[in-house]
C-alpha positions as CSV (number, residue, x, y, z in Angstrom):
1,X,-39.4,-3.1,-11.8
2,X,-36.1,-1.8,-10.1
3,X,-34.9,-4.5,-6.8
4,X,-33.6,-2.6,-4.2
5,X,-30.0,-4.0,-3.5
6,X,-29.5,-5.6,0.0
7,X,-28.6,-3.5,2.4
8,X,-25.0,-3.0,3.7
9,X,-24.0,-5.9,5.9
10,X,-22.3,-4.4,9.1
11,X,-20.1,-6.8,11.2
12,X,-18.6,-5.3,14.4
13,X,-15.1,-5.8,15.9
14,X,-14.8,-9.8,16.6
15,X,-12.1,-9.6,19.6
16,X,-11.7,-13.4,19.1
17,X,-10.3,-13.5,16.2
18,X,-8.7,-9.4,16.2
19,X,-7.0,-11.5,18.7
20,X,-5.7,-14.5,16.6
21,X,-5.2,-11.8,13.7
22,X,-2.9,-9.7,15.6
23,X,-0.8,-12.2,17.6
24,X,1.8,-12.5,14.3
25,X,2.9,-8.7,16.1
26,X,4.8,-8.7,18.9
27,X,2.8,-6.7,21.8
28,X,3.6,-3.1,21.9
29,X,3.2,-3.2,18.3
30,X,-0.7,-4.5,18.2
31,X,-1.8,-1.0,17.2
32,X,-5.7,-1.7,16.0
33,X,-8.1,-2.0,18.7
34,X,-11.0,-2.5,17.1
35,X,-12.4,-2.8,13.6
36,X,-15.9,-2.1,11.8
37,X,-16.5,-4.6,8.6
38,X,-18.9,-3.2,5.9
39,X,-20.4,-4.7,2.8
40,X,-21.9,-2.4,0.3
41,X,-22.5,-4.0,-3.3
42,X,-19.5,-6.1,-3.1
43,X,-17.2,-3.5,-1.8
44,X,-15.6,-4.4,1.4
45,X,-14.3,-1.3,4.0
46,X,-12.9,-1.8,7.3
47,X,-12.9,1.4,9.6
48,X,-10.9,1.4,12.4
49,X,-9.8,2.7,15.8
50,X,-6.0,2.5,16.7
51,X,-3.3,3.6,19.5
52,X,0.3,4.1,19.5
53,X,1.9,3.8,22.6
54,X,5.0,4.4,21.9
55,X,7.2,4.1,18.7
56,X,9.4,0.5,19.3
57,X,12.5,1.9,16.7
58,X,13.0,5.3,17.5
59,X,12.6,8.2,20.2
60,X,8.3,9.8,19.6
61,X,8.2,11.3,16.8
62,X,4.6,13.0,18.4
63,X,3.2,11.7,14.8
64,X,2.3,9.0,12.8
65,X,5.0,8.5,10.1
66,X,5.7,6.1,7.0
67,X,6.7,3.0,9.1
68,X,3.6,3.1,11.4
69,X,1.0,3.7,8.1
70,X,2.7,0.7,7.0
71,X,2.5,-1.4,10.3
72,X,-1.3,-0.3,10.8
73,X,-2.4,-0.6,6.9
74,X,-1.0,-4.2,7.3
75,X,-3.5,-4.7,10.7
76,X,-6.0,-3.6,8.6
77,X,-5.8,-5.4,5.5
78,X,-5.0,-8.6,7.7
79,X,-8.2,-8.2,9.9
80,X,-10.8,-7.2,7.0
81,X,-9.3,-10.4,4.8
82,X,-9.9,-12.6,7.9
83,X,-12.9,-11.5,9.0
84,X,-13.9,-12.0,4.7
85,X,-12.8,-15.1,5.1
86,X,-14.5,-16.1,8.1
87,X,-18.2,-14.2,7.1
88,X,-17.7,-15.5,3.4
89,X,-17.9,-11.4,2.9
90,X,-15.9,-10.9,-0.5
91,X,-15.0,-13.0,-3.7
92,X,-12.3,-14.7,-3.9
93,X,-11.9,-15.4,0.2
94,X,-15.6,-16.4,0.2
95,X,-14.5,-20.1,-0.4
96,X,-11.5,-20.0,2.1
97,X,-11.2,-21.6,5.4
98,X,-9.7,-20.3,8.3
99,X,-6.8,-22.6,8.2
100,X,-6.6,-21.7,4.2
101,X,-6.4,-18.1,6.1
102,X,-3.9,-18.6,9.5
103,X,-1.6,-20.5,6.9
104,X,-1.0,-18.0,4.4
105,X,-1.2,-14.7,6.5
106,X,2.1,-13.7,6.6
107,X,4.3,-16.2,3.9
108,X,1.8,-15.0,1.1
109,X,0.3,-11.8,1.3
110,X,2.9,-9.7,-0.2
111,X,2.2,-5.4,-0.9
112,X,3.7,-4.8,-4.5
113,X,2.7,-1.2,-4.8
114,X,2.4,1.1,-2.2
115,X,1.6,5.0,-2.3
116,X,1.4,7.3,0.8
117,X,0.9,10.6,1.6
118,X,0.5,13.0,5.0
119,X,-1.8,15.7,4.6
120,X,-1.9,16.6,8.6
121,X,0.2,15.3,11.4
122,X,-1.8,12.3,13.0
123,X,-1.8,12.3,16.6
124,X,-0.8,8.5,17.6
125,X,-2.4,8.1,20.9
126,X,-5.5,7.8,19.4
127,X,-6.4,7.7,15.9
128,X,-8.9,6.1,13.2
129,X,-7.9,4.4,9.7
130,X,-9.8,2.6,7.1
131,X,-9.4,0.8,4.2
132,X,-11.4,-0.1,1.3
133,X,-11.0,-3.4,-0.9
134,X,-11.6,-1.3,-4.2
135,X,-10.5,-4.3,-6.8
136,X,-10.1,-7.8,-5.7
137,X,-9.4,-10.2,-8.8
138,X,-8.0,-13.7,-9.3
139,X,-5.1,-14.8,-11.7
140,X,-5.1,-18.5,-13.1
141,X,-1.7,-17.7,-13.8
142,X,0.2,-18.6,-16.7
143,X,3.9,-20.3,-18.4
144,X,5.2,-17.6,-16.4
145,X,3.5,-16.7,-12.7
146,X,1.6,-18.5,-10.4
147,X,-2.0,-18.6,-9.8
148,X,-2.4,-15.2,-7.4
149,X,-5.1,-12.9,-6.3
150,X,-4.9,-9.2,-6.5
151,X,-6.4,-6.7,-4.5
152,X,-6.2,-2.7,-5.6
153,X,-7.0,-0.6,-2.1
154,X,-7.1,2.7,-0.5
155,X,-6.4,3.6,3.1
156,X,-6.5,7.0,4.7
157,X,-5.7,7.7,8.7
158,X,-7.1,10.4,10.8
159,X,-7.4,11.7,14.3
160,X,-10.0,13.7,16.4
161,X,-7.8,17.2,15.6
162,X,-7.5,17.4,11.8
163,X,-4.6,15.1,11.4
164,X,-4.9,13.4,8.1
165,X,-2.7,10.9,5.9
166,X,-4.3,8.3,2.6
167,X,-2.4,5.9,1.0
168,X,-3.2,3.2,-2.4
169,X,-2.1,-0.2,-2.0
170,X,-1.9,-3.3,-4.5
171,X,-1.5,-6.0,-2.4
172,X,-0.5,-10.0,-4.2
173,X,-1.4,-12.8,-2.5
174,X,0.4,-16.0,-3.9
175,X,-0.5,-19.3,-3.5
176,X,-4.3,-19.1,-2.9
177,X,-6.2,-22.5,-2.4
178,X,-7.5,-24.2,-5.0
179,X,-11.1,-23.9,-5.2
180,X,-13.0,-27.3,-5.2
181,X,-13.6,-28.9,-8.3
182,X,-17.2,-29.8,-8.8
183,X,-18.3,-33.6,-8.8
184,X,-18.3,-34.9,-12.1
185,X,-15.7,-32.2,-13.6
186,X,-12.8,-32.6,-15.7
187,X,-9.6,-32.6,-13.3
């Protein structure tokens, strides 16, 4: 006899800590507004709502370009991994605290791959984006690297009027905390 898998666990925008998350950015440059957390069978996805007010290095462009997929992917990823964190959502982050989190945000998450495309100019006074955690793995580490995590993502953008861009992402994050040893273990 088949058991039906959980349903997905749905965890609304959490202005608290969107808050927190976002206060690394200087103001005009906290894009995402809000942000949708879903759990399906281990796979985390973050769907999002953002704005643009106004680029901060260069006249409007009137459309999302390279350096603002970058800047919001980086919301994103930031959020969803907090919020993981904080809801014990996805393996490894399950086991992290907040301060494990807050400490490491921006010194150790490091993107060591990164593919984008633009399909349809996306209008940046309102859009949507959304990532997916597609791989998220742990390294030991070795003679030659440190102990790490990895996490293999997609993102894609879009707006209300057929504007669309999707990017992959391997993201690294370096020094991770140890995980506790249980009592009675071999240290």
């Amino acid at each position: 006899m088949e058991t039906a898998s959980p349903p997905p666990a749905v965890h609304p925008t959490d202005e608290p800590l969107l808050a927190r998350v976002l206060r690394v950015y200087k103001p005009s440059c906290q894009y995402l507004k809000s942000a949708t957390v879903t759990t399906d069978g281990g796979l985390t996805v973050a769907t999002c709502e953002f704005a643009i007010p106004a680029p901060f290095y260069i006249d409007d462009t009137g459309h999302f370009n390279a350096v603002e997929f970058n800047l919001c992917y980086n919301q994103m990823m930031y959020y969803a991994v907090a919020k993981s964190v904080k809801e014990g959502l996805m393996a490894p982050f399950a086991h992290w605290t907040m301060d494990d989190y807050w400490q490491r945000q921006l010194p150790d998450f490091l993107i060591v791959d990164f593919h984008s495309s633009f399909s349809k100019g996306v209008k940046v006074a309102r859009f949507h984006g959304e990532i997916a955690f597609r791989k998220v793995r742990e390294s030991a580490g070795g003679r030659n690297w440190q102990p790490m995590i990895v996490a293999d993502t997609t993102c894609r953008y879009w707006d209300d009027e057929g504007g669309r861009s999707q990017g992959e992402v391997r993201m690294v994050i370096v020094n991770p905390p140890p995980r506790e040893q249980p009592e009675g273990s071999a240290q």
